[in-house]
C-alpha positions as CSV (number, residue, x, y, z in Angstrom):
1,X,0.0,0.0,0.0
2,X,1.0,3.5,-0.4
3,X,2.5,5.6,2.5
4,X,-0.4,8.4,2.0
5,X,-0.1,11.8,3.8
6,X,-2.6,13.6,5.9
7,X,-4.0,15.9,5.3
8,X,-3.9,15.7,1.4
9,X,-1.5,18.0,-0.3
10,X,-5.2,18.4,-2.4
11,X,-7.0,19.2,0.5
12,X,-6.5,23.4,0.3
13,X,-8.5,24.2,-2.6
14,X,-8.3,28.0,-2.4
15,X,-7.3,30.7,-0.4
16,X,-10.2,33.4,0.0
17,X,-8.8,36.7,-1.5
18,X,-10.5,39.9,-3.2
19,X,-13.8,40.1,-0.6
20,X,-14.6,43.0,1.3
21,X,-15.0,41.7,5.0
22,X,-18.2,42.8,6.8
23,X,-18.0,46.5,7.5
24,X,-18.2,47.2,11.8
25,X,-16.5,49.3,13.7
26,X,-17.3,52.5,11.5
27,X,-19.2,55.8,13.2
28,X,-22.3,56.0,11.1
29,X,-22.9,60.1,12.0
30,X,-18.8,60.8,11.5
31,X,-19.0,59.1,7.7
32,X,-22.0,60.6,6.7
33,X,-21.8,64.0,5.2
34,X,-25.3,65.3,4.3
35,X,-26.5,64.1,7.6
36,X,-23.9,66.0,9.3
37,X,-24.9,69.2,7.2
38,X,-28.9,68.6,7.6
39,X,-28.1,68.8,11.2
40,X,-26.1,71.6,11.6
41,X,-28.7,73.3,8.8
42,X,-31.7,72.6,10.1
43,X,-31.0,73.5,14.0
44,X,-30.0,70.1,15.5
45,X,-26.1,71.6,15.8
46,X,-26.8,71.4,19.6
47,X,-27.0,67.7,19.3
48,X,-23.5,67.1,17.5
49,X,-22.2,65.5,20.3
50,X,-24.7,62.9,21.3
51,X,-25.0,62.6,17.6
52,X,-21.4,61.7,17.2
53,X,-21.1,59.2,20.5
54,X,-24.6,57.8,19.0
55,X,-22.9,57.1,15.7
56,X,-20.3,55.0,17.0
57,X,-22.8,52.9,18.4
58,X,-24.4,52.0,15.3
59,X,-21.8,50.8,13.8
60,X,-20.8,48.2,16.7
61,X,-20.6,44.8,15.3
62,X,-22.6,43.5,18.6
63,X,-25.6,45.8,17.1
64,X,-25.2,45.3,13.6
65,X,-25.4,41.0,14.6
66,X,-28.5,41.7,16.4
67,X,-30.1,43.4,13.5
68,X,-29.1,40.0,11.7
69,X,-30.9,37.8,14.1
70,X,-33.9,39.9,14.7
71,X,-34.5,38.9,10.9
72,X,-33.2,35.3,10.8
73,X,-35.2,34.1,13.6
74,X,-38.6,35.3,13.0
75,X,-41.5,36.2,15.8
76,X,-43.8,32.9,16.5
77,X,-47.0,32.7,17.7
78,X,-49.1,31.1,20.8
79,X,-52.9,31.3,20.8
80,X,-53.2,28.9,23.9
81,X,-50.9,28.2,26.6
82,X,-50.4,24.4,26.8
83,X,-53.6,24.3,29.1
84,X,-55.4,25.7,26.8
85,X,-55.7,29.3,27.9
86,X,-56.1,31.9,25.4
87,X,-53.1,34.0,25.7
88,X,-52.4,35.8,22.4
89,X,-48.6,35.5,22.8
90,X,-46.3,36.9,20.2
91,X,-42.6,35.7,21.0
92,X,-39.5,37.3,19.5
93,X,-35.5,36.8,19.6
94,X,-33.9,38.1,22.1
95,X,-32.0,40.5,20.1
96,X,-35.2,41.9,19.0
97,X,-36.0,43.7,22.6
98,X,-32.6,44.8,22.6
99,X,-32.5,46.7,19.7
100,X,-36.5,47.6,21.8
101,X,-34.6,48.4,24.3
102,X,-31.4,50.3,22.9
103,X,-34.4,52.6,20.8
104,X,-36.6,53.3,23.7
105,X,-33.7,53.7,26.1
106,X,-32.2,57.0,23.8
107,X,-35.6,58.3,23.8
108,X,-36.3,57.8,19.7
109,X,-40.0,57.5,20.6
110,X,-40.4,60.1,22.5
111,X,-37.2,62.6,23.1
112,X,-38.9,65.6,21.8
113,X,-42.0,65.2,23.7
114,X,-40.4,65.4,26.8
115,X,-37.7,67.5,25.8
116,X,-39.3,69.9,23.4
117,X,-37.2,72.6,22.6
118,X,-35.1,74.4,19.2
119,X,-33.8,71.2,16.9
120,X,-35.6,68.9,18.8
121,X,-37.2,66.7,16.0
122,X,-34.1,67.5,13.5
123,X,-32.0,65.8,16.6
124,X,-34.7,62.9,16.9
125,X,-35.0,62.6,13.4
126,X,-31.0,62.2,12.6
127,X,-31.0,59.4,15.8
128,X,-33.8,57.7,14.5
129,X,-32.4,57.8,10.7
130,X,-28.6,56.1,12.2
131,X,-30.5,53.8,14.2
132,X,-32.4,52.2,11.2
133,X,-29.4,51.4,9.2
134,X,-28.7,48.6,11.9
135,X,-32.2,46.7,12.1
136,X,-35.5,48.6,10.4
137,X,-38.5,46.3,11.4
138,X,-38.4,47.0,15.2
139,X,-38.7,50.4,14.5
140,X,-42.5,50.2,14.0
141,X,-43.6,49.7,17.6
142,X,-41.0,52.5,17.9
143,X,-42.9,55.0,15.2
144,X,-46.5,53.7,16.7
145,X,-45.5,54.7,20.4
146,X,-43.8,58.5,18.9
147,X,-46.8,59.0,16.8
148,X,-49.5,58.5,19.3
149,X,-48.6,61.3,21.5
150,X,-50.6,64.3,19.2
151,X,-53.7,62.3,19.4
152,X,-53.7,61.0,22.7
153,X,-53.5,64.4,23.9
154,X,-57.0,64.7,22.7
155,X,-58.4,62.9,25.9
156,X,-56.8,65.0,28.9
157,X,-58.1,62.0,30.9
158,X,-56.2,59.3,29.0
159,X,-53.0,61.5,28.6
160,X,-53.0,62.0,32.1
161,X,-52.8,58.3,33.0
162,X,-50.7,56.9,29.9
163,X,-48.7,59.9,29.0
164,X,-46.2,58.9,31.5
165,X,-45.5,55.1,30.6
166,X,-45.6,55.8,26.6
167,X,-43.0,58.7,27.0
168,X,-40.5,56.4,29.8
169,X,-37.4,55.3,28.8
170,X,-38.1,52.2,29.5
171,X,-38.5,48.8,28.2
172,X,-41.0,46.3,29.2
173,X,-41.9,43.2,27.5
174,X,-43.9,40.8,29.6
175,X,-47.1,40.1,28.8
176,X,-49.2,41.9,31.5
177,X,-51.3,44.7,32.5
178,X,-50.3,48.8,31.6
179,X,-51.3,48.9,35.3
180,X,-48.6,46.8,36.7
181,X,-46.2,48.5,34.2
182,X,-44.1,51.7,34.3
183,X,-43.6,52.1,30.7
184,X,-45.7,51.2,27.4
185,X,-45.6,51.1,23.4
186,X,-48.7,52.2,21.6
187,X,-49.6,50.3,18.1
188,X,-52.5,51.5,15.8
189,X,-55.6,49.3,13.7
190,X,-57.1,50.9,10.7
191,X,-57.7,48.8,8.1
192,X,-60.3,46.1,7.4
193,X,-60.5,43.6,5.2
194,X,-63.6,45.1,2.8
195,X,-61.3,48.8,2.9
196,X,-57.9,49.0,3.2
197,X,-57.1,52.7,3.1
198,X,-60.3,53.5,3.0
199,X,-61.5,53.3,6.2
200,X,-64.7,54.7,6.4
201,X,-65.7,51.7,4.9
202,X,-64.9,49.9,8.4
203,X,-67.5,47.7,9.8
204,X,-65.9,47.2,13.3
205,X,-68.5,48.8,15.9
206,X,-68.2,50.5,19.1
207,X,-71.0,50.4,21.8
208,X,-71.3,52.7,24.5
209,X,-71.2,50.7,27.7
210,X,-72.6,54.4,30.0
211,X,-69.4,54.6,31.9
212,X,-67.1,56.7,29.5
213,X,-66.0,52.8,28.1
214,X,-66.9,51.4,24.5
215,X,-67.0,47.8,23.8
216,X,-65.6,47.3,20.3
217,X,-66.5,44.2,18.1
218,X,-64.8,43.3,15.0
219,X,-61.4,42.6,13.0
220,X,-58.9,44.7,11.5
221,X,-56.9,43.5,8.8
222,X,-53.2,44.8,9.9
223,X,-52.0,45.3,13.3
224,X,-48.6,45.4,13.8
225,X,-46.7,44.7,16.8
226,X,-49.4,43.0,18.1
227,X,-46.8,43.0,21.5
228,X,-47.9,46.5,22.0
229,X,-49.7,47.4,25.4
230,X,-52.7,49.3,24.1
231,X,-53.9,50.4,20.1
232,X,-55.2,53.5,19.0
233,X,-58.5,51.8,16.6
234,X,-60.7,53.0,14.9
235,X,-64.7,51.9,15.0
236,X,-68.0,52.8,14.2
237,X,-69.9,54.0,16.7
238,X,-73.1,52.2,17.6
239,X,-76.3,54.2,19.5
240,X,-79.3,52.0,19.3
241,X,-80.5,52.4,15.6
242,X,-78.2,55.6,15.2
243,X,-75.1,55.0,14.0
244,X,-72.6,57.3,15.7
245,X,-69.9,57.7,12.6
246,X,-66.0,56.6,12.3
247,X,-64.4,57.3,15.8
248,X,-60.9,56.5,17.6
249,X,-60.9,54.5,20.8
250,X,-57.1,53.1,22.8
251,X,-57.5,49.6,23.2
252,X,-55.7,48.4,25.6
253,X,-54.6,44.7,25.7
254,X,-55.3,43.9,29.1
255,X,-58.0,45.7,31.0
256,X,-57.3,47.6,34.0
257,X,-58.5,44.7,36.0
258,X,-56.4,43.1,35.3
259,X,-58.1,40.5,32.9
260,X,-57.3,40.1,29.3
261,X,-58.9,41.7,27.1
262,X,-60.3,40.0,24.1
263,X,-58.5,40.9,21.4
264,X,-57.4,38.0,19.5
265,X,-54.5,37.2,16.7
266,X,-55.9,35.2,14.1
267,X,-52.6,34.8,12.9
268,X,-49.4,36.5,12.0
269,X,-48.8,37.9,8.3
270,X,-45.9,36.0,6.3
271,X,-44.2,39.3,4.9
272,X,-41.6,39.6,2.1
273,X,-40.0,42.6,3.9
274,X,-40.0,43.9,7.5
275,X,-39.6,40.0,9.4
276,X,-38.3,40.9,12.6
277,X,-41.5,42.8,13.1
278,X,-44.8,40.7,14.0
279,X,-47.3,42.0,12.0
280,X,-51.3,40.7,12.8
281,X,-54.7,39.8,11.8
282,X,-56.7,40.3,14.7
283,X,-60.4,40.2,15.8
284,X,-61.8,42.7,18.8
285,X,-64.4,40.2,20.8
286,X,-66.2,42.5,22.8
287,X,-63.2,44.4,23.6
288,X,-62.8,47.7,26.1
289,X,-61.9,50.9,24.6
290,X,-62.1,54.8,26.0
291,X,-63.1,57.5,23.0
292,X,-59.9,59.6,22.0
293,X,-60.9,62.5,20.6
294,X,-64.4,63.2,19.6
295,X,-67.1,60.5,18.8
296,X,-67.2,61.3,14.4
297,X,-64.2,62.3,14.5
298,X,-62.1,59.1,14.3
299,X,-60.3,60.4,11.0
300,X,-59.4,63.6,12.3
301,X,-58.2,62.2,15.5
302,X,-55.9,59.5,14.0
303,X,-54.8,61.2,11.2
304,X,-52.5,63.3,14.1
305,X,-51.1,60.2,14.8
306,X,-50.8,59.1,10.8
307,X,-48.9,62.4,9.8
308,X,-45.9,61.3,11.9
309,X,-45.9,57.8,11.4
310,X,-45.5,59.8,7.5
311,X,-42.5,61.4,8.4
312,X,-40.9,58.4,10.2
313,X,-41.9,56.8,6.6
314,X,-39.5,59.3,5.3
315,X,-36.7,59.4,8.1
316,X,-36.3,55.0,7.6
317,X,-36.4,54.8,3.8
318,X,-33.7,57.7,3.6
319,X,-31.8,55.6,6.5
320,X,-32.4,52.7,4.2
321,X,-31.0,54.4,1.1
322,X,-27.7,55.7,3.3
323,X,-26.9,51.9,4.5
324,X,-26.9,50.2,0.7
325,X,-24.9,53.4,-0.7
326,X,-22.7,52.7,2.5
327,X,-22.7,48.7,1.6
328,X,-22.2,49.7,-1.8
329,X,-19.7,51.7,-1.6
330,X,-17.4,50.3,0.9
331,X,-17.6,47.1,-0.8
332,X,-15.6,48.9,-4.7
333,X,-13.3,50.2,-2.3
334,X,-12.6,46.5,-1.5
335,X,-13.2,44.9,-4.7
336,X,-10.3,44.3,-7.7
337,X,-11.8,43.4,-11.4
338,X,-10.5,43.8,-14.5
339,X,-7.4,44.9,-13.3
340,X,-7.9,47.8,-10.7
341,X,-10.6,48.1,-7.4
342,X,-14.7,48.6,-8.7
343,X,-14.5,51.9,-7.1
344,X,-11.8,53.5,-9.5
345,X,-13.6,52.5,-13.1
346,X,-15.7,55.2,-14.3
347,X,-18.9,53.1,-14.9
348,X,-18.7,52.2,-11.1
349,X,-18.1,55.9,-10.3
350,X,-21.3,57.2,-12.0
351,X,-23.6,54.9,-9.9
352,X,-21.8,55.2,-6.8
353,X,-22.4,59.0,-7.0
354,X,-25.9,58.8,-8.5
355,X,-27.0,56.5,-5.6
356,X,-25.3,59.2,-2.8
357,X,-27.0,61.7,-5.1
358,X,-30.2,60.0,-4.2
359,X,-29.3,60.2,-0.5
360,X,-28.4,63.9,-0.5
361,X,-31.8,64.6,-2.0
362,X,-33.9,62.9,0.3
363,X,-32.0,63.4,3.5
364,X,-32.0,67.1,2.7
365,X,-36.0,67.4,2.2
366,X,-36.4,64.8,5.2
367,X,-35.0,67.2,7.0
368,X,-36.8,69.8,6.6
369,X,-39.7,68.4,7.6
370,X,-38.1,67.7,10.7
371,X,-37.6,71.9,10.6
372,X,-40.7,72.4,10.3
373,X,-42.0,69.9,12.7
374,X,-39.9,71.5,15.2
375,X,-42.0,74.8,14.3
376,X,-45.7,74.1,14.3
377,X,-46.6,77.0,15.8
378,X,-46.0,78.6,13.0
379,X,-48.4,78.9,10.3
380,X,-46.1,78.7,7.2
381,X,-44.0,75.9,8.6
382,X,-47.4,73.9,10.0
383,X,-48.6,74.7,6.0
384,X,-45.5,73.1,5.1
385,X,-45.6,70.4,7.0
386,X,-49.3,69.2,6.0
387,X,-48.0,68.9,2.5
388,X,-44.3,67.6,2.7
389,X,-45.5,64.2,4.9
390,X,-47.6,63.7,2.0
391,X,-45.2,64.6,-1.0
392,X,-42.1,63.0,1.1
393,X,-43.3,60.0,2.3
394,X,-44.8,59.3,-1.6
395,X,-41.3,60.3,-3.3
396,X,-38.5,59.0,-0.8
397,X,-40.1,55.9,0.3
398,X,-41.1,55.1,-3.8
399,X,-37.3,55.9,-4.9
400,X,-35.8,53.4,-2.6
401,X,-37.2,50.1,-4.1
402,X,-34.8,50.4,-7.0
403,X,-32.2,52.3,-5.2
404,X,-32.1,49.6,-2.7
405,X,-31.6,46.8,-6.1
406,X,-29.5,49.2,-8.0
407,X,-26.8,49.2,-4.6
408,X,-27.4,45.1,-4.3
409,X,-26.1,45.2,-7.9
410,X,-23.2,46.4,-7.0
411,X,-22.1,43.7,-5.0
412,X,-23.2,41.5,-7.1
413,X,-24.4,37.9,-6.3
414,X,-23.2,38.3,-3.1
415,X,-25.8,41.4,-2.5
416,X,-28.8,38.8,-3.1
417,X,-27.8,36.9,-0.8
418,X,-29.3,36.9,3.1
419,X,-26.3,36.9,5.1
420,X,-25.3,40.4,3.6
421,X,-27.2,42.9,4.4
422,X,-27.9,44.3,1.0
423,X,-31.0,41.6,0.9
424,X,-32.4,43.0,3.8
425,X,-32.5,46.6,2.5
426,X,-34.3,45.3,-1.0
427,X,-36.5,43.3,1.1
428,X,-37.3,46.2,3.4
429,X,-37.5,48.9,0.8
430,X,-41.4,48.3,-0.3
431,X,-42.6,48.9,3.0
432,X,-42.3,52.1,3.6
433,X,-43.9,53.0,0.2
434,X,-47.0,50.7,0.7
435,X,-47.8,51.1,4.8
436,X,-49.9,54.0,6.2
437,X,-51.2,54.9,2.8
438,X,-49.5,53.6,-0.6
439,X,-48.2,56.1,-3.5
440,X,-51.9,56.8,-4.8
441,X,-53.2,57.6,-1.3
442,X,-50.4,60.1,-1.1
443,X,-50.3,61.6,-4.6
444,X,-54.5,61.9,-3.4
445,X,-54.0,63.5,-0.3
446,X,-51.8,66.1,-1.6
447,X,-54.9,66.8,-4.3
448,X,-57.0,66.8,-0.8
449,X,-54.9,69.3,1.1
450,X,-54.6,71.4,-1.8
451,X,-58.2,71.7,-2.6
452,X,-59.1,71.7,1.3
453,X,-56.6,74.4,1.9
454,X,-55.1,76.2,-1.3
455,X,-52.6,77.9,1.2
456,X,-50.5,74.7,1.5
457,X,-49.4,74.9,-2.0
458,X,-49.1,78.3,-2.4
459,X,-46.5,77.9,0.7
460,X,-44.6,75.5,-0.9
461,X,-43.9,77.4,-4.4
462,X,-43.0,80.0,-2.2
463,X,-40.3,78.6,-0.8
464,X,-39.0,76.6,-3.8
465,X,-39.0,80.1,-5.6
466,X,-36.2,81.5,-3.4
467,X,-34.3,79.9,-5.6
468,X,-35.1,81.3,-8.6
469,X,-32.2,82.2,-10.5
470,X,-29.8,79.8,-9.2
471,X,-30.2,77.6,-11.8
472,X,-32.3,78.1,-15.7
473,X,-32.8,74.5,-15.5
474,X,-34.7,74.6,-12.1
475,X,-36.3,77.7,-13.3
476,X,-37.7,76.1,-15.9
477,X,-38.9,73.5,-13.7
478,X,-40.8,75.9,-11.5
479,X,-42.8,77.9,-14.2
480,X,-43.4,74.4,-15.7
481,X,-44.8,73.0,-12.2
482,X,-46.8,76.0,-12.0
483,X,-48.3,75.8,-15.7
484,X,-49.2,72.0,-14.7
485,X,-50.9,72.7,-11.7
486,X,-53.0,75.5,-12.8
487,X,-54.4,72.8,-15.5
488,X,-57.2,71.6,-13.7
489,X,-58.1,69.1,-16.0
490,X,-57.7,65.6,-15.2
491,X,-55.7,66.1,-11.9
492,X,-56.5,63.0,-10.3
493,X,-55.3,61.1,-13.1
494,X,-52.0,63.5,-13.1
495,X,-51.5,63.3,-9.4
496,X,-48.2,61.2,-9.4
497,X,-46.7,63.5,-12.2
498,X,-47.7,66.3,-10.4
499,X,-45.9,65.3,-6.7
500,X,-43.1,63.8,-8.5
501,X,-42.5,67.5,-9.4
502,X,-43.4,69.0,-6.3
503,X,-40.5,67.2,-5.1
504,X,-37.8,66.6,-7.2
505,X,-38.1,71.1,-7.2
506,X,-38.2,71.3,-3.6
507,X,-35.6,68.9,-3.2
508,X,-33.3,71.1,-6.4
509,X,-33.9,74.1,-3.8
510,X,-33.5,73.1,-0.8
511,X,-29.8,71.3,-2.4
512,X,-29.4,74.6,-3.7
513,X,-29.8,76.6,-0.5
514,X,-27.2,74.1,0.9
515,X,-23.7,74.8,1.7
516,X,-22.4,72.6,-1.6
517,X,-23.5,73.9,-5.0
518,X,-21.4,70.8,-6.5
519,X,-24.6,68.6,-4.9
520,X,-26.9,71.1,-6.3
521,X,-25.5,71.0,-9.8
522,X,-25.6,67.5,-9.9
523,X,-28.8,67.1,-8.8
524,X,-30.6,69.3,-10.8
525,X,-28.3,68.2,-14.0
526,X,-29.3,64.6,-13.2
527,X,-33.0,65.4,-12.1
528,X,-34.7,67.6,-14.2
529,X,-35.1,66.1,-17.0
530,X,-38.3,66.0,-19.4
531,X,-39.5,62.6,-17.5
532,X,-38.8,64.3,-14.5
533,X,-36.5,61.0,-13.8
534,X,-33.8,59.3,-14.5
535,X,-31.9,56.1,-14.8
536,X,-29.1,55.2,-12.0
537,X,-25.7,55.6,-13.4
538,X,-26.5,58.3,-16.4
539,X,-25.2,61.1,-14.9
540,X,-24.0,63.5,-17.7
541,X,-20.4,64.4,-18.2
542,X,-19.2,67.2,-16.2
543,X,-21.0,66.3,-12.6
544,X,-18.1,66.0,-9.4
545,X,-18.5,62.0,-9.0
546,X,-15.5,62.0,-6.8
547,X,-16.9,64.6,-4.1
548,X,-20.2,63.0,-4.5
549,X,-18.8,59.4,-3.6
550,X,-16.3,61.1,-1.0
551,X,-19.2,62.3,0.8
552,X,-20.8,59.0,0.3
553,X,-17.8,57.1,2.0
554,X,-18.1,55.7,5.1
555,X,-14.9,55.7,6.5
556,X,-14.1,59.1,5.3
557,X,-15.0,61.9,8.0
């Protein structure tokens, strides 16, 4: 017999060369340029600091792994306990209440609530934007429990008891009463099967039970984070033969006595995007709610809540376009072919500045908004507001599907694939676009607001014409907007058109208003074209792609 060796001389097929290793240990605020400007821009420059120390957090490779398993190992759920007691139990990885509890604990749900003040949102808003580039489906209990402070405030009674334990900075999972608990998270049920965004159309009822309660039967068709300590839910109300109209009730999921209340899961969606966040079918079985706001008035009240779950629409798909130009990116800076890195060959270069380019755009008018939040009191900022939740949420959170493949792309096989995080983002992307009201809703509600209150538009041409004369090309863009809009034939069926415009000019000026006309001149080269469009990795000759993907970088501060 032969005197073999072991191991084989065979046995060492390869040695792995010529793949970026994962990126960690990066400062997420420090690498991010437009962020850093929006900030100091829009008033947040107070925040810098906590800004900075918060960025070096997200990019901790013991934060970025828990994003990972928060979406491998998905939530499961128990309708019985193995006696056979209805429980309604929603179980998650642990890594999941961490990132809860890292969220809650820095005050993203409710910082500028309890800490109102100049920058306030603009300082919430860029924490909340890092922290979704490490794990986005956890942030919806997160948006839910921010959102539901405007409207809550409508029952002094209910604000007074749970105003409190929604704004603590705590984090409390078990699965028992508010009233044994310090601190809460809100969720929210709309939608029914027969209506979707149409919710007048809901059949779920509310009786009057004579002691300020309501007792609610029915389903609703989507309610996420089911996990969530009480719902804000909408109902019709019921009085004997009269029906009462569309109202808003908190439903809490235990009573205060301590006994569950009957609000059952029928079972837990299976989602494409958004996994590590349980999202429900669920049917109300008699169950207690208190009036918020004004019986008839369940639109109005809800919608308070609705317009910020909007902006945070826009904060997490602009976080979601940073991380896959980050991804992207860092991995040509790692990556040889043909000779020399992905990052140095000019093809390469044009659509890893178009997708920062992207970025700059939407960070800058997602920021504003945050402005403007922080200024409600004041009638051209609250006009501006109504408008840009509407015309942001519809553009961003619709241009990051494709952004999101067009990055993936860029890493090539590897970017389908689940372990890198470029799948996630893809996966995600939709999301924002289709929940709390897809791109028609939108592109309709800005027709609403318009017609409702013609103010609102006339607020935001305003603005957009203080830069007139910074550019032909975006001056050309305005007096066409304006000759579009003041066609009043067939808006409805123009509506998209007519909001892509609204903001690809706002976003032109606001870039333009900035602090770096080489953004500006890029955008607008790249953006205002006669489809109001444009193809990733066309932009014309002349455009500064190596500031654009310098600003891009992430490990360039």
């Amino acid at each position: 017999m032969p005197d073999h060796k072991f191991p084989s001389e065979f046995a060492c097929t390869h040695e792995v060369f010529n793949q970026s290793k994962a990126l960690t240990g990066h400062n997420l605020y420090a690498g991010d340029a437009a962020l850093r400007e929006a900030v100091q821009r829009y008033g947040g420059h107070w925040a810098e600091d906590d800004l900075q120390r918060y960025g070096e957090v997200c990019g901790r490779r013991e934060w970025i792994e828990r994003g990972y398993d928060a979406n491998e190992f998905k939530p499961t759920f128990d309708s019985h306990d193995r006696i056979g007691n209805r429980i309604d139990l929603v179980r998650y990885h642990p890594s999941y209440h961490q990132l809860m509890q890292l969220a809650l604990s820095e005050g993203l749900h409710s910082a500028p609530w309890t800490d109102p003040g100049p920058g306030a949102h603009v300082a919430r808003a860029a924490k909340y934007y890092l922290h979704s580039q490490v794990e986005a489906g956890h942030g919806c209990p997160i948006t839910m429990t921010f959102a539901s402070v405007p409207s809550m405030r409508l029952n002094p009674a209910l604000a007074e008891e749970w105003l409190p334990k929604i704004t603590d900075r705590g984090y409390d999972s078990s699965n028992r009463p508010y009233t044994d608990k310090s601190t809460v998270t809100i969720g929210m049920g709309m939608t029914e099967k027969q209506g979707g965004s149409d919710v007048r159309a809901n059949t779920t009822t509310a009786v009057p039970g004579g002691d300020g309660t309501y007792e609610l039967v029915g389903h609703k068709w989507f309610t996420s984070a089911p996990m969530c300590d009480a719902f804000l839910v909408l109902a019709q109300v019921e009085r004997g033969t009269t029906p009462g109209g569309l109202s808003c009730f908190l439903v809490p999921r235990w009573r205060p006595d301590g006994s569950k209340n009957p609000i059952q899961v029928q079972r837990l969606k299976n989602k494409a995007g958004n996994v590590s966040n349980a999202s429900s079918e669920i049917e109300l079985r008699g169950a207690l709610g208190w009036l918020v706001g004004e019986e008839r008035r369940g639109v109005n009240a809800i919608i308070e809540m609705v317009a910020v779950t909007r902006f945070d629409c826009m904060i997490g798909s602009s976080a979601g376009q940073r991380q896959a130009v980050v991804q992207a990116i860092y991995h040509a800076s790692q990556r040889s072919a043909f000779g020399e890195t992905l990052i140095e060959q000019p093809l390469m270069r044009n659509v890893l500045a178009d997708l920062q380019l992207e970025v700059e755009g939407s960070v800058a008018m997602t920021m504003r908004m945050a402005q403007a939040f922080d200024h409600l009191g004041e009638e051209r900022q609250q006009l501006s507001m109504r408008l840009g939740t509407a015309v942001g949420k519809y553009w961003i959170c619709k241009r990051t599907p494709h952004h999101a493949y067009e990055a993936m792309e860029c890493l090539g096989g590897n970017g389908v694939i689940e372990n890198f995080i470029t799948a996630r983002l893809y996966r995600d992307a939709p999301i924002n676009a289709i929940w709390e009201g897809s791109g028609n809703i939108q592109a309709l509600d800005v027709l609403r607001a318009v017609d409702k209150t013609p103010a609102v538009l006339t607020n935001w041409l305003d603005e957009i014409e203080q830069s007139r004369g910074a550019d032909t090309r975006l001056d050309r863009a305005i007096d066409g907007l304006k000759k579009q809009l003041a066609d009043r034939d067939q808006l409805e069926y123009r509506a998209r058109h007519l909001v892509d415009q609204l903001a690809l000019t706002m976003q032109c000026h606001l870039l333009a208003q900035g602090s770096r006309s080489a953004v500006a001149e890029a955008f607008i080269a790249s953006r205002l074209d006669a489809r109001g469009a444009h193809n990733t990795g066309t932009l014309p000759a002349g455009v500064d792609v190596n500031m654009l993907i310098e600003r891009g970088n992430p490990l360039v501060s």
